[in-house]
C-alpha positions in Angstrom: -20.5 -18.4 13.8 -19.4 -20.8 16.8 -16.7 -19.5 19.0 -14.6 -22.6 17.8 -15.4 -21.7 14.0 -14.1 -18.4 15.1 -11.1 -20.2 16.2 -10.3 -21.8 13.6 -10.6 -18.7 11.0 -8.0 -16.8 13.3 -5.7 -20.2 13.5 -5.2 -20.2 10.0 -4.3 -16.8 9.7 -1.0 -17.8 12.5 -2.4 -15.8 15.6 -1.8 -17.2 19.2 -4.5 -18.1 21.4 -3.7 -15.2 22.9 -4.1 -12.7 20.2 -7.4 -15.2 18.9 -8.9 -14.3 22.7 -8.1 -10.7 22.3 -9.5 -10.5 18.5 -12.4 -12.2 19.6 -13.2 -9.9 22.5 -12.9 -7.0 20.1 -15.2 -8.3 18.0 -18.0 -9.1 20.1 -18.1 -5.9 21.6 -17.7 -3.8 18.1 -20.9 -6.2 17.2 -22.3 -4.9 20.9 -21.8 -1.4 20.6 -23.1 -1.2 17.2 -26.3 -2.2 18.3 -27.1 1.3 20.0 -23.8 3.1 18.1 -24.1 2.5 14.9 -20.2 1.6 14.2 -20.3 -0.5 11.0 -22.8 -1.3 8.4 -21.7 -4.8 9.1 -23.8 -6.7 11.9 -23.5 -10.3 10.3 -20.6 -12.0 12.6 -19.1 -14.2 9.8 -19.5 -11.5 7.5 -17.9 -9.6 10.3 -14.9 -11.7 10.8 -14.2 -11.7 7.1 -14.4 -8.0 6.6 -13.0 -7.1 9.4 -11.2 -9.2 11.2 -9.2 -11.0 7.9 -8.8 -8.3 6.1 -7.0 -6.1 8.9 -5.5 -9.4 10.0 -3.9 -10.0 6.0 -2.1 -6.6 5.6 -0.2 -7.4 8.8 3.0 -9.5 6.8 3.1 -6.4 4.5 3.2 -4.0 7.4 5.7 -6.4 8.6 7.9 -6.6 5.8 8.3 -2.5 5.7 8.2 -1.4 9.2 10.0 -4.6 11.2 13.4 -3.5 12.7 12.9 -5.1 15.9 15.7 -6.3 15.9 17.9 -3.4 15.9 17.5 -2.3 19.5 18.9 1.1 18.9 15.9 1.9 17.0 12.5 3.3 18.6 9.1 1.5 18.0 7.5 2.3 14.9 4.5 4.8 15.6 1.7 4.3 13.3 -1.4 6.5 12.9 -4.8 5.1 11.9 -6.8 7.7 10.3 -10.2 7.3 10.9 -10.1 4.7 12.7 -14.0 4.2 13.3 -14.4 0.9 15.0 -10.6 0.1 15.3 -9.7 -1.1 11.9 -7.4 -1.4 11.1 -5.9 -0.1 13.9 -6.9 -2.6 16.9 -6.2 -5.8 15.4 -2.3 -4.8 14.4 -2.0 -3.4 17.7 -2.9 -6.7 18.9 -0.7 -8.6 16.4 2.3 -6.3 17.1 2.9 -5.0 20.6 6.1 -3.3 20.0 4.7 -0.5 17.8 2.4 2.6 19.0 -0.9 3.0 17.4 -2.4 6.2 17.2 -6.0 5.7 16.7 -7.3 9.4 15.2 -11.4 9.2 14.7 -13.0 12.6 15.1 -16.4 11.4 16.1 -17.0 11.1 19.9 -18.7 7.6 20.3 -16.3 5.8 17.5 -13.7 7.5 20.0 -15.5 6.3 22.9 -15.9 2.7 22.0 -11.9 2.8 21.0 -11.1 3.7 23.9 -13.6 0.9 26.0 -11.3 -1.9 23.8 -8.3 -0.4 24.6 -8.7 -0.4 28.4 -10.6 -3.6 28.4 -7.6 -5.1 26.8 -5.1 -3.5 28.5 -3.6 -1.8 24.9 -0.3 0.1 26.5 0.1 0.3 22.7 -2.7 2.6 21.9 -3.8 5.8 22.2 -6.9 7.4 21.6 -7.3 10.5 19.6 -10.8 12.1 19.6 -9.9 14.8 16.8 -10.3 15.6 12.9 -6.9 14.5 11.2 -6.1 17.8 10.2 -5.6 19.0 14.1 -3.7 16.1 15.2 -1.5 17.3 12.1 -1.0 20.5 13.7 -0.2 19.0 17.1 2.3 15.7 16.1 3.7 17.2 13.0 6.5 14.7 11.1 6.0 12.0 14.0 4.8 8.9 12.3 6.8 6.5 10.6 3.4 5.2 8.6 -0.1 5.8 8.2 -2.6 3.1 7.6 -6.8 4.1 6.5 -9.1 2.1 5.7 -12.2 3.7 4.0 -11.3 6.6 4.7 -11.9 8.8 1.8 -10.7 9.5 -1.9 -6.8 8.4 -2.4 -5.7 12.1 -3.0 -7.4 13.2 -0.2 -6.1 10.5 2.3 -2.1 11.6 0.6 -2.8 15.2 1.6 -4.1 14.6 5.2 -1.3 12.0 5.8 2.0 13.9 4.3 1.8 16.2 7.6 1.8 13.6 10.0 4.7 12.1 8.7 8.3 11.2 8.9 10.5 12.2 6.2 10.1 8.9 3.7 7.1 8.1 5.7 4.9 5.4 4.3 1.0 5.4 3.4 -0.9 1.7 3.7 -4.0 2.3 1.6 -6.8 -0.3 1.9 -8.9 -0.4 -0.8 -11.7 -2.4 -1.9 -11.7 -2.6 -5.9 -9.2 -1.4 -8.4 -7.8 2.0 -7.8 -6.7 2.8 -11.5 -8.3 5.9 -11.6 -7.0 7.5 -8.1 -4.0 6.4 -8.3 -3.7 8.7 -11.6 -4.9 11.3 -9.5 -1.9 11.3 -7.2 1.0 13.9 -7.5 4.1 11.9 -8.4 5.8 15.0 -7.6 5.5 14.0 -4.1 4.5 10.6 -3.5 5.6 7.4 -4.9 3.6 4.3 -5.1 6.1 1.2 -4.0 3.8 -1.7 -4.4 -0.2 -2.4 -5.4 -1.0 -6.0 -2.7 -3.8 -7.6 -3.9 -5.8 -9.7 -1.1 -8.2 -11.8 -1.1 -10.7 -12.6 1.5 -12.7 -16.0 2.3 -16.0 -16.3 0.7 -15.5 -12.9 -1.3 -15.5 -12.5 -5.1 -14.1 -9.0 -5.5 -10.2 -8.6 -4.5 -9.0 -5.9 -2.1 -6.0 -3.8 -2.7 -3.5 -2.5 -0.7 -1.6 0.3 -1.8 1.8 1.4 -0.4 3.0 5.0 -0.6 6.5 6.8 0.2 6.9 10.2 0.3 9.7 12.2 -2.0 
């Protein structure tokens, strides 16, 4: 894909040429890296941009619409953490597409941590931090201090719910990506404990099956 195609992709989807020059830099080098790395199964750029780029990119309005109180200066940025992050998504590209919030990128495996942390000083992210531990001991150490988590392939539904309550706020929020119909894990979930506020359905350019975002609140 040309660097205008590329462009274009990231115009549609609102971003400034700023953000655009900052996605596209990510990119590149998540494509670099995983040449020697191994980051993502993905090495294909447009397939690339779709899956990661656009589908990171496409939760943001929903992230938006439960998170955004900007406006109300008396309260502090939201802190988000992405559980295993891996390559930054979909950490990197909200961090880039909202500046006011802290992103707290947790991926336990030292060169996914490594290459994090390359992007986040290459782009000057005073956003992000990088956390080089498994999930359950960043629990231990920032216990109730997230207002949401997001994961993106992260592991089974019920799993992801019982790694995230820790980390979170009271009324904290879970953003689930998922790519096919979650029926079945959603069933699995204790509704003791968690309640599911909304099931997004996205859809991505040149890609028959839809994604789902699902959007959890603790009790």
């Amino acid at each position: 894909m040309t660097v205008l195609s590329l462009e274009r992709s990231l115009t549609d989807q609102g971003l400034s040429s700023e953000q655009i020059k900052a996605m596209d830099y990510f990119l590149n080098e998540l494509l670099r890296w995983n040449r020697v790395h191994n980051l993502t199964a993905i090495e294909d750029t447009d397939a690339a941009i779709n899956l990661h780029l656009i589908d990171s990119i496409i939760i943001f309005p929903i992230l938006m619409r439960y998170l955004d109180k900007t406006l109300d200066l008396e309260v502090a940025p939201r802190r988000i953490a992405d559980m295993g992050s891996g390559g930054g998504l979909p950490g990197i590209p909200l961090a880039i597409l909202q500046t006011q919030w802290s992103f707290h990128l947790v991926e336990a495996s030292k060169k996914k941590a490594a290459f994090l942390q390359h992007v986040r000083g290459a782009l000057h992210m005073a956003n992000v931090s990088v956390m080089a531990k498994r999930v359950e001991d960043v629990a231990q150490e920032m216990a109730g201090e997230f207002d949401a988590v997001t994961a993106r392939a992260f592991t089974r539904l019920r799993r992801l719910l019982e790694l995230a309550r820790p980390l979170l706020k009271p009324s904290g929020l879970v953003f689930a990506m998922k790519s096919q119909r979650s029926d079945e894990e959603i069933a699995e979930v204790s509704k003791d404990e968690w309640r599911l506020l909304e099931e997004c359905v996205t859809a991505l350019p040149g890609q028959k099956l839809d994604r789902r975002l699902l959007i959890f609140q603790t009790k």
